[in-house]
N, C-alpha and C positions, 0 to 999 in steps of 0.2 A: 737062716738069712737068705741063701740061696730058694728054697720055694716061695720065702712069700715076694721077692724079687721077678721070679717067675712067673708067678700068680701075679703083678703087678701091669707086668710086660703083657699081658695075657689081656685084661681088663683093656690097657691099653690101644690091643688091637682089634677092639669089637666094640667100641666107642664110636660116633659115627665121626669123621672130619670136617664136618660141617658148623661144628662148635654145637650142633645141637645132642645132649647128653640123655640118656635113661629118662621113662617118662616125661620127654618134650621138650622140657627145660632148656631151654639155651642159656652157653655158661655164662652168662649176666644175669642169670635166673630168670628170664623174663617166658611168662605163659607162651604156649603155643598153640594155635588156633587153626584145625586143618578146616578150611572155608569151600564151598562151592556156588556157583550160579548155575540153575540149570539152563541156561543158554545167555551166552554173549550178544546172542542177536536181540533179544529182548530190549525193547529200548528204554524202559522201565530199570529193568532187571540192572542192566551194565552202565545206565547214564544214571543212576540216582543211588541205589542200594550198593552197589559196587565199591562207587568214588565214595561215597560217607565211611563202609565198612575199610578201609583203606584208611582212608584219614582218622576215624576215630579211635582204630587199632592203635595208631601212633600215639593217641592224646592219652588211652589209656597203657601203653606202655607194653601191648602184646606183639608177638610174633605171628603175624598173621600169613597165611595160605591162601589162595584166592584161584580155585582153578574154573574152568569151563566145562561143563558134563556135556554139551553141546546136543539137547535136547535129548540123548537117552541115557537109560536109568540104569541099563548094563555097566554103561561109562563111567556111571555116577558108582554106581557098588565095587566097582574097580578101585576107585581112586578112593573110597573111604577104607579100602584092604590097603591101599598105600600109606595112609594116612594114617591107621594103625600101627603098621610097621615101622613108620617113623617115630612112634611113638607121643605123637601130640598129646597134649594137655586135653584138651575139647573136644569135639565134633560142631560147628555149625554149618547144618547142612539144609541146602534149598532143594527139596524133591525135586525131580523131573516127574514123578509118577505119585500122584497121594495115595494112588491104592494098593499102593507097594513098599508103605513105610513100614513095615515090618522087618521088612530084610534089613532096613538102617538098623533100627534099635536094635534089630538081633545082634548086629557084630559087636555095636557099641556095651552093646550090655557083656558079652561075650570077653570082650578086653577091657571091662570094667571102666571107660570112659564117659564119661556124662555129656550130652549131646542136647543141641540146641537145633529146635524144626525152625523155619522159619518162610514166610510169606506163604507157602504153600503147605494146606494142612492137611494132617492125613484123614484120610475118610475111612479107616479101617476102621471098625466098633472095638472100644476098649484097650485098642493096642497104644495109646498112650499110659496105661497102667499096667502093661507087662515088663517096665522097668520102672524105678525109681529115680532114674538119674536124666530123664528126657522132660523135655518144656517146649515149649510153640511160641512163639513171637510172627503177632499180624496182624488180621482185622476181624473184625464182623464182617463177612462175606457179603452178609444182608444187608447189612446196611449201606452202604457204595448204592446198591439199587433202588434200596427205598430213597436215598437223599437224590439222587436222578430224578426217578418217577415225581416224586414230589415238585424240582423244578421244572420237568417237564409239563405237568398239569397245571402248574400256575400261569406256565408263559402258554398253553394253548389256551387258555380260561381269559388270556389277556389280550391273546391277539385270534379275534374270529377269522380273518382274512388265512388264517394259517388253512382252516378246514376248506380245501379247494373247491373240491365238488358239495359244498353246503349239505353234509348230510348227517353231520352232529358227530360221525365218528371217527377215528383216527387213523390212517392208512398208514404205515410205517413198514421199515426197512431194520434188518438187526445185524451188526458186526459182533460176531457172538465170541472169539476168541477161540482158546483150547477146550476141546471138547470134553468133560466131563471135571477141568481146573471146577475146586470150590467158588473159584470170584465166579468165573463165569455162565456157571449155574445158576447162581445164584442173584447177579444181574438180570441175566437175562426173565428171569422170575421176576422179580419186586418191581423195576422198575416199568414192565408191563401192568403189572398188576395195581402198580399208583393208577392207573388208568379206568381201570375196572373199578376200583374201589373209592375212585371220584363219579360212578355212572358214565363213563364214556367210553362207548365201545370202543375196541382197538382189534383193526382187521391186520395182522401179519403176511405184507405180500409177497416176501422173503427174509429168511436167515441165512447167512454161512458160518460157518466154526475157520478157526484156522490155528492151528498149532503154537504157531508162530506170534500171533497177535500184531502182524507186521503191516507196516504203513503198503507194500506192494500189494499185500492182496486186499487191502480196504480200497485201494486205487482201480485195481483190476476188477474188481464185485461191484462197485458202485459205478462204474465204467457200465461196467454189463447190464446192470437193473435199469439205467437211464435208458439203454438202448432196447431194451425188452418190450413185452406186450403193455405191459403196466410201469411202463416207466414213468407215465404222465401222471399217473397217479398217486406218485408216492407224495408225501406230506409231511413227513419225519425223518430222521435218520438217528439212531441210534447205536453209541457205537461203546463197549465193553471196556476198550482202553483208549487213551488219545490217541497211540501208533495208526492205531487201522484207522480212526478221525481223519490224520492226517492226511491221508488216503484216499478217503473220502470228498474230501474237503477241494484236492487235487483233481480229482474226477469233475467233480460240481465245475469248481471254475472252467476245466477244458471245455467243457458242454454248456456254460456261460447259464448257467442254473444256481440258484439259492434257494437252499432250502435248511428249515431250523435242523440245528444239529446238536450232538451231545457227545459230551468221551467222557474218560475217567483216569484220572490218574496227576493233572493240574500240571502237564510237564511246562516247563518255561515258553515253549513254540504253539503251545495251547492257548497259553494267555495270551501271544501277541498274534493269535487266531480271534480272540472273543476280540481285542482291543479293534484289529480289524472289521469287525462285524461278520466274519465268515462262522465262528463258532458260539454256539447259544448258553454253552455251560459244560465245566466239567465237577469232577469232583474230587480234592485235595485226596492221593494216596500218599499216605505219608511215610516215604519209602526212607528219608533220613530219621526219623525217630523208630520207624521198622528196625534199621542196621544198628542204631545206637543200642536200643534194647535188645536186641541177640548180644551184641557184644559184652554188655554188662551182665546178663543173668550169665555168659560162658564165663568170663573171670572170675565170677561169684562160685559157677560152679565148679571150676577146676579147682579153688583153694577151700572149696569142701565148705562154702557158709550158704546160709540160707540164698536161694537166688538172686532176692530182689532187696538184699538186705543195701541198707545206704544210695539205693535209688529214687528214685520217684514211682517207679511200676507196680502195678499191682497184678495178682493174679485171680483169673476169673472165680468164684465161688461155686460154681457148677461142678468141679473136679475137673476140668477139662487140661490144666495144667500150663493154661496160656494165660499171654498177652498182648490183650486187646489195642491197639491203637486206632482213634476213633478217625473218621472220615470229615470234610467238612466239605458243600458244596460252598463252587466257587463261580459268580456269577458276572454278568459286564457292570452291576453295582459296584462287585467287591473286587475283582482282580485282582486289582493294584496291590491290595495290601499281598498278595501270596507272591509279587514280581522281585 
């Protein structure tokens, strides 16, 4: 009587006091979800995907985690060794680095946790098949660009006046984001390339990248390019997220300039950008069904069922082990309905 009383005492004192107990479980049994944003500053990232994954944790009934890796990936690998030791149910975790999603899945796989990618994919080759217990929730990268290009080409096809110096082709500007992020490669690709593959040249008289995707340096860049050699020339503005838009859009008005412009992402200050006439289109990222669907396949996959079982999600047939959430462009026709 006295050991197993000892051996009780003992259990006792390496139990954590947090109520949360031996793999994750908090003692209401309820899942536990170690979560990360790779930056707070992201106005995306912390104003849409954040407040959903928050709210929807509640609707389905998990203990969710929600930290800030604050754009580095050292930070981020820390805090998913925390998150381990805590002993979480899941991993959903938003890279700061896609070319370094291997370290994730190493630990995860290592502590035998199944682990949810999300909005940012990895670009490793294969390393989504060196575990079994990892899945992706996001977009077609490509497509965001081509649905751009596409509205971009129709509204230059509709209004001639837009080509200044009448010379048939398109002189444009690019807010290109984080440098080698899948969106913004991928952006920056398609939605030029609508261009080309409608016959109209498109001369590039600047790009910048920015880590950040932040509405200050879309204000400062677009600031600068108005006051440059070729500032008179530009004709377009093209912009990777709405942040940097916003930015953009801020610059235009100080310099009492309009010019047709474009983001991505359909944030609520975007539309009442188009409703104003300052912004010419974005396109719906659909950052609350993003968070819904990480949430769901991570509950699915801590109580060990199929991911997507009793959802609506599917996963791609490619092997790529994701889920696709599709883009929609959103124009000064349609707005309204995304308000």
């Amino acid at each position: 009587m006295k050991k197993i009383l000892l051996t009780a005492l003992a259990l006792m004192m390496i139990l954590p006091l947090t109520g949360v107990f031996a793999g994750g479980q908090t003692e209401d049994g309820a899942i536990t979800v170690g979560a990360n944003i790779y930056s707070f500053q992201d106005n995306f990232m912390n104003g849409v995907i954040k407040p959903e994954l928050d709210r929807y944790a509640e609707e389905l009934g998990l203990e969710l985690d929600v930290v800030d890796s604050e754009g580095q990936q050292a930070k981020l690998n820390d805090q998913v060794d925390i998150f381990i030791t805590k002993g979480v149910d899941v991993l959903a975790i938003n890279l700061v680095d896609p070319a370094s999603a291997s370290s994730i899945i190493e630990k995860a796989k290592k502590a035998g946790i199944p682990l949810i990618l999300f909005n940012k994919e990895a670009t490793e080759a294969g390393v989504m098949n060196t575990y079994d217990k990892v899945w992706y929730v996001g977009t077609n990268s490509a497509e965001s660009g081509i649905i751009q290009g596409e509205m971009m080409v129709a509204d230059w096809k509709a209004n001639a006046d837009w080509d200044r110096n009448g010379d048939g082709a398109v002189q444009y500007v690019l807010l290109k984001g984080e440098p080698g992020h899948p969106d913004a490669e991928a952006r920056t690709k398609y939605s030029v390339k609508a261009f080309t593959d409608a016959g109209i040249p498109a001369d590039q008289l600047a790009l910048e990248a920015d880590p950040n995707w932040s509405t200050t340096h879309g204000n400062d860049k677009m600031a600068a390019w108005l006051t440059s050699g070729f500032g008179n020339d530009i004709e377009l503005v093209i912009c990777n997220n709405d942040g940097m838009a916003f930015g953009a859009i801020n610059a235009l008005k100080a310099a009492n300039v309009q010019l047709p412009l474009y983001g991505v992402d359909a944030l609520s200050q975007a539309l009442q950008h188009i409703a104003d006439g300052e912004m010419n289109g974005t396109v719906l990222n659909d950052g609350v069904n993003q968070a819904r669907a990480t949430l769901d396949l991570a509950k699915n996959a801590a109580m060990g069922k199929t991911v997507t079982e009793g959802t609506n999600w599917t996963l791609d047939t490619d092997g790529t082990k994701a889920v696709r959430v599709p883009y929609v462009a959103v124009t000064p026709e349609n707005y309204k309905s995304f308000q």
